[in-house]
Structure formats: structure tokens, C-alpha cells
C-alpha positions as CSV (number, residue, x, y, z in Angstrom):
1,X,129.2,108.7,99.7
2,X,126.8,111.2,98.0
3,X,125.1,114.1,100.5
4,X,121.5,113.1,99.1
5,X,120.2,110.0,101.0
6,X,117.5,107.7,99.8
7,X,114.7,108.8,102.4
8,X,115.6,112.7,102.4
9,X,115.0,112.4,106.4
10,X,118.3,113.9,107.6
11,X,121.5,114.5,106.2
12,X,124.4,112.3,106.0
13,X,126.4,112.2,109.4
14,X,123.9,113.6,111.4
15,X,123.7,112.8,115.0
16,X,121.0,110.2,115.9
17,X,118.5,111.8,118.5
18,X,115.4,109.5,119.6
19,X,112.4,111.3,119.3
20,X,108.8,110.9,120.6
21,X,106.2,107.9,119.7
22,X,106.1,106.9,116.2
23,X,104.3,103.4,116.6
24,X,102.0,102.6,118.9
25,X,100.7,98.6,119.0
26,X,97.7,98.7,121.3
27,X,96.6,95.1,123.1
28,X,97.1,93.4,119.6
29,X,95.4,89.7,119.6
30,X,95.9,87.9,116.5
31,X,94.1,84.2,116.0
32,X,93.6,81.4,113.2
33,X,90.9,79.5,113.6
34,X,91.6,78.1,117.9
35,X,95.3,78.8,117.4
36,X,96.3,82.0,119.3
37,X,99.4,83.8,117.8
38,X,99.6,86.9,119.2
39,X,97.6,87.8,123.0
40,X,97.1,91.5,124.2
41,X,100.3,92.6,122.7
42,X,101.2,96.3,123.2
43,X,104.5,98.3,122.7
44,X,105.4,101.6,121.3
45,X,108.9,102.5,118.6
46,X,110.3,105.9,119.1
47,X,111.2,108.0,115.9
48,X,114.7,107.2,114.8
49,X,115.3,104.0,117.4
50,X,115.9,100.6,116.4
51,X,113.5,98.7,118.1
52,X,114.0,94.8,118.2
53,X,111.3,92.5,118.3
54,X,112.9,88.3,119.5
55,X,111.9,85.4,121.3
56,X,111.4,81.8,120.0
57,X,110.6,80.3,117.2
58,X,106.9,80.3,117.0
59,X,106.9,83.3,119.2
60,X,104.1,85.6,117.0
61,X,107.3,87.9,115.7
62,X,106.9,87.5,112.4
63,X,102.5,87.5,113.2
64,X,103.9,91.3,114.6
65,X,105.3,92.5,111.8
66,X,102.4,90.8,109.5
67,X,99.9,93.1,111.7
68,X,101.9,96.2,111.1
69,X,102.2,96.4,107.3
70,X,98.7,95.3,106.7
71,X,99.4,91.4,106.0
72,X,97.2,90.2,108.5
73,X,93.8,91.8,110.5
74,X,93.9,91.9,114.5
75,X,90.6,90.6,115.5
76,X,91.8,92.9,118.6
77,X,93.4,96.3,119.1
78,X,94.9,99.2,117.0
79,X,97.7,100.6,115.8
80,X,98.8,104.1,115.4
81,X,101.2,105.4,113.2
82,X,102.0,109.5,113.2
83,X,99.2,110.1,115.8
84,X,96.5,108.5,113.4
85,X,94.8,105.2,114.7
86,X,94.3,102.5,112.3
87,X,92.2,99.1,113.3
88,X,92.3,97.8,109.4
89,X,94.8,98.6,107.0
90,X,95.6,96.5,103.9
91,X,99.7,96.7,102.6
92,X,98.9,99.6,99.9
93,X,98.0,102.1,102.6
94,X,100.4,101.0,105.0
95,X,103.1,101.9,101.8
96,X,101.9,104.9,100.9
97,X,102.0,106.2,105.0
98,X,105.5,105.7,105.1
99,X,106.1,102.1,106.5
100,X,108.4,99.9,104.5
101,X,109.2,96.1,104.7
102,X,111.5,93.1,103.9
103,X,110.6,89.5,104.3
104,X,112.8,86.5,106.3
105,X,112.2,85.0,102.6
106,X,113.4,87.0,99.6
107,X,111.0,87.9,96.9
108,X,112.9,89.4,94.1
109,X,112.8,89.5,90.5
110,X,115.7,87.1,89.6
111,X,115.7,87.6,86.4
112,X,115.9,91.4,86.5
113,X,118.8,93.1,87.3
114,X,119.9,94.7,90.6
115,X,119.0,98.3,89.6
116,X,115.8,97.2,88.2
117,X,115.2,95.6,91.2
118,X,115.6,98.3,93.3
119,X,113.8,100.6,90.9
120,X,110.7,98.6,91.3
121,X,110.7,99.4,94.8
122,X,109.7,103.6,93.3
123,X,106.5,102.3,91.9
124,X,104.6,104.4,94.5
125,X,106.7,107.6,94.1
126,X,105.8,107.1,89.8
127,X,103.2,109.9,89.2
128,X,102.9,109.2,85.1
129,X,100.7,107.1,83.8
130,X,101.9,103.9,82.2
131,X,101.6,104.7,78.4
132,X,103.6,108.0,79.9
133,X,105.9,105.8,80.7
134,X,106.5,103.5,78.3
135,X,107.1,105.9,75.5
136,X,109.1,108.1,78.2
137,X,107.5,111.8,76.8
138,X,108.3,115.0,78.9
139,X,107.4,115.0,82.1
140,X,107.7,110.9,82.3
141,X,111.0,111.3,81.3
142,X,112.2,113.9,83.5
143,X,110.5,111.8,85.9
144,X,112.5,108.3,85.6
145,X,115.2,110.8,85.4
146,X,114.9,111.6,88.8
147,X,114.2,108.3,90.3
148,X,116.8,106.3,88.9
149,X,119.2,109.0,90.6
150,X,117.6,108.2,93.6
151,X,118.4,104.3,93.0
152,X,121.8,105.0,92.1
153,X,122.3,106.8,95.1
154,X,120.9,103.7,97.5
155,X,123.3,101.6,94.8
156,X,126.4,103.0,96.0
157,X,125.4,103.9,99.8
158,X,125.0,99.3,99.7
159,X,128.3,99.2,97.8
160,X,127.0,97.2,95.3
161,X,128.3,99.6,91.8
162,X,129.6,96.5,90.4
163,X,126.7,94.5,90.3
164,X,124.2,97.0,89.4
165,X,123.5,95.6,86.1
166,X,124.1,91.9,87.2
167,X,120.9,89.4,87.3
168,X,119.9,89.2,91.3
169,X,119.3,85.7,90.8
170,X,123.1,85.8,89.9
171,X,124.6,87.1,92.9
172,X,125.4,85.7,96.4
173,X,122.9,85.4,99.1
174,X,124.4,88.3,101.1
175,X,124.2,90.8,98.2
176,X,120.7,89.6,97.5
177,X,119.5,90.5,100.8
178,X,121.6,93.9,100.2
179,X,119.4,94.2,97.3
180,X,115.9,93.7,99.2
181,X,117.2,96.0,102.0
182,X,117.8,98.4,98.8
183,X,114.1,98.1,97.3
184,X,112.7,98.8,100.6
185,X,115.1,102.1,101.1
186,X,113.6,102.9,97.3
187,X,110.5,103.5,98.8
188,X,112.0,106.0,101.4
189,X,110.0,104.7,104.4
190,X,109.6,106.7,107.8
191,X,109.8,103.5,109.4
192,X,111.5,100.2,108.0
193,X,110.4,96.7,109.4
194,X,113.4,94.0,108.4
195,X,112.4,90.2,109.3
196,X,115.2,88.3,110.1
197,X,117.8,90.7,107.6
198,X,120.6,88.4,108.4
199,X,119.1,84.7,108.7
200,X,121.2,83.1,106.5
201,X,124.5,84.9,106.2
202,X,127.8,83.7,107.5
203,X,130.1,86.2,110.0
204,X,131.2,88.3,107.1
205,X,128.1,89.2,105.5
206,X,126.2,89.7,109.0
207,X,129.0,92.3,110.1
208,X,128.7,94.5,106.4
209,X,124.4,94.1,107.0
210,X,124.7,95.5,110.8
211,X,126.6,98.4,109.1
212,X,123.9,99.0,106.6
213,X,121.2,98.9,109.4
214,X,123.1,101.3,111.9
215,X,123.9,103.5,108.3
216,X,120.3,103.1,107.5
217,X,119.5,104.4,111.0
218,X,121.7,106.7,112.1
219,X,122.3,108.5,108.8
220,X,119.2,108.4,107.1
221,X,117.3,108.7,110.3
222,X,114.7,106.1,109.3
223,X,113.5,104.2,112.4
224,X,113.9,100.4,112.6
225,X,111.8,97.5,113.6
226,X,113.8,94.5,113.4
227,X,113.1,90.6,114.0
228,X,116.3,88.7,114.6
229,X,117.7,85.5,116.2
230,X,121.1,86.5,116.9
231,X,121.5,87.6,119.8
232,X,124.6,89.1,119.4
233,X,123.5,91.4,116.8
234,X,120.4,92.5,119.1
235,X,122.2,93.8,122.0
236,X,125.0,95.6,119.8
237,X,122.7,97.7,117.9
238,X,119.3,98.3,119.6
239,X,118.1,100.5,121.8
240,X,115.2,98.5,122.9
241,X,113.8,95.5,122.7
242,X,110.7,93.7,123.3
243,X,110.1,89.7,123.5
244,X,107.2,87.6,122.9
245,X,106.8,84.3,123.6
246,X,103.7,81.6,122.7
247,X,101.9,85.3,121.2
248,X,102.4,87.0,124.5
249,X,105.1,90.1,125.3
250,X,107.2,88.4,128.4
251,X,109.9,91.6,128.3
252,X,110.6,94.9,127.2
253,X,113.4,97.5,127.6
254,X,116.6,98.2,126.7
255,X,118.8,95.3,125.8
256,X,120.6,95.3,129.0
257,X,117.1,94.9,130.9
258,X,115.6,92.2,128.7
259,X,118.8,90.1,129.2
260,X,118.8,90.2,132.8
261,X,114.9,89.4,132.4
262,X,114.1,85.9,134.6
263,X,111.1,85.3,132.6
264,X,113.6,86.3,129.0
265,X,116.4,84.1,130.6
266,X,114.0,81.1,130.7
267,X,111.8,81.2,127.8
268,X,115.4,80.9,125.5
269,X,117.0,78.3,128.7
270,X,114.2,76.4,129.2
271,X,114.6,76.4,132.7
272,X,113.9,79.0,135.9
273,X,115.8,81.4,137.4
């Protein structure tokens, strides 16, 4: 594995340390029309944590996330990112601050191949201008130089060399999903939000995405919000985690905590304890 990483926020092997707050989500209330999807929702992420977000279907995770990266508008609360408040942010700025994103359902360019793929995910790093570009004249040159170095690099940290010129829409579902975790590492985010990264994939392919995820984390350093239903995978690589259930936080703390929870245990039993 190459020495340079994608986001250039530590070096490879590198301890992981948790730092101080990253993310703050302040009392976060989220409605459409009389439906209520997310109540007075607050929780914080710590720099270089993953940080789990479960609960039900219909819970308000995916709402969460959506409020984060600039998808949807709180009609209540804030959120701060780096010790700057935000109370509207639209998806550009959120980008551009350092706060990347995959979706539970993939978006990418089947046609196009899996370097070009992840190459579109440098579009905000690109300082030429597009007729720069297209007839690739000094600096512009130099410049895709550089960033398809950088996409090489994410190519073989997801072991997917042999593919790299391969249609997406040609490749398994696993790999695909490889390749949207790959976009979103193009854009060499502080802080990566993954929805649902391994809904989908069978044993196999959810073992060699937890790898990625704890690589992406522990290596990289980039900090990790992640949406998931299996619980499994939640308790074996977070260090925290916080539930919502109907649009309203029930649990929060470390997994051990959260599944000892009574008010946990019964939203996902159905029954009291």
C-alpha cells in the first residue's frame, strides 16, 4: 500500500487517537408537512471516531444524515462543524467544508468507468477552468496529473486495480459500493457520512467493507458517521452510538451501553424490559 493516503490526514499505520468535538447536532427538529421525522435531536462526533447512527426503519436516520450534508433544512436547531455554527447550509458548502457522503442507493455513472468514477468525485479540488481542461495546457495538465495520482492511490488502497478501467455498471454490487466509498474518499473529506455501506451485500463483501471503514478510519484518520442495520457490524467497529426512534434519540453511548439500553432493547423487541 502506497505511504500517500487519499485525505492527507495522517499517515498510514498511525495510531487512532479520538480527539475533541468535531460535530455538534443541536435540538434538530425536522418536519414535512404534520409528519414529524426528526424531534429535538442532539449528539456530538469526536474527531477520528466512528460514530453509528441505528434504530428502526423509519427511525429519522437517514432524515440525520440528510440535515448534515445540506439535503434537507431543520426548521429547528444548528449544527456545527469545526467550531463554526451553521442553521442553513445547502450540499455545495457542506463539500467544500470537508464533509463527504454516500447514499443507501448508489448513484454512479454506469457507463463510465471505475477510475472515472472516482475521478469525478475531485471536481471540487479542479482549480482550471473547463476550456483549461479540455485542451489539457500547462498548468491543467499538471493539474489532472496530480489528481489522477491521487485516484490511483484510493484505487489500490480498495483493491480494485483490476477493474479500474471496467464499466461500474459492469461490476458486482460489492465492488460498486467499493467504488462509491472510493468517490467519496476522492474528495478527501474530514468527516465521511456512509448510509447503510453494506445493505445489500452478502457475509463476504460485508467483512472486506468493515475493513475499508476501519482502514478509512484508523489510517486515514477521517472520522465516520455511519447508518447501518446490522447489528453485528455496529458493535464491532464503533465507538459510539446513538439511536433514534419515531424522529426522537432514545440512546446514546458506547455500544456496550446502548445494548444494554431498556428503552434500545424494546424499540428493536417490541416488548418491555
Amino acid at each position: 500500500m502506497s505511504t500517500a493516503t487519499p485525505a492527507a490526514v495522517a499517515p498510514i499505520g498511525a495510531k487512532k487517537k479520538i480527539g475533541e468535538v468535531i460535530l455538534e447536532v443541536k435540538n434538530i427538529s425536522l418536519g414535512f408537512g404534520g409528519v414529524k421525522a426528526l424531534t429535538d435531536i442532539s449528539f456530538d462526533v469526536r474527531e477520528h471516531e466512528v460514530r453509528a447512527i441505528i434504530g428502526p426503519n423509519g427511525a429519522g436516520k437517514s432524515s440525520m444524515l440528510n440535515c448534515i450534508n445540506g439535503v434537507y433544512t431543520p426548521q429547528q436547531g444548528s449544527i456545527s462543524f469545526r467550531g463554526q455554527t451553521f442553521k442553513h447550509m445547502n450540499s455545495h458548502q457542506v463539500a467544500v467544508m470537508g464533509i463527504g457522503r454516500t447514499f443507501q442507493n448508489l448513484a454512479l455513472f454506469k457507463g463510465m468507468s471505475v477510475l472515472d468514477n472516482i475521478m469525478s468525485g475531485r471536481n471540487l479540488k479542479i482549480k482550471s477552468n473547463l476550456l483549461m481542461q479540455a485542451l489539457r495546457i500547462g498548468p491543467a495538465e499538471r493539474e489532472e496529473i496530480m489528481h489522477r495520482e491521487a485516484v490511483e492511490r484510493i484505487i489500490d488502497f480498495l483493491e480494485i486495480q483490476a477493474f479500474r478501467k471496467t464499466p461500474v455498471g459492469q461490476l458486482p454490487y460489492g465492488l460498486q459500493k467499493r467504488v462509491d466509498l472510493g468517490r467519496a474518499l476522492a474528495m478527501e473529506p474530514k468527516v465521511l457520512l456512509l448510509d447503510e455501506p453494506m445493505a445489500g451485500m452478502n457475509v463476504e463483501e460485508k467483512q472486506d467493507m468493515c475493513r475499508f471503514v476501519l482502514d478509512v478510519n484508523d489510517e486515514f484518520g477521517t472520522t465516520i458517521v455511519l447508518i447501518e442495520h446490522d447489528m453485528g457490524v455496529v458493535m464491532d467497529i464503533s465507538d459510539r452510538v446513538v439511536v433514534l426512534d419515531y424522529g426522537k434519540k432514545i440512546g446514546d453511548g458506547t455500544p456496550e451501553e446502548v445494548r444494554n439500553n431498556p428503552d434500545v432493547i424494546s424499540a428493536y423487541l417490541g416488548t418491555s424490559h
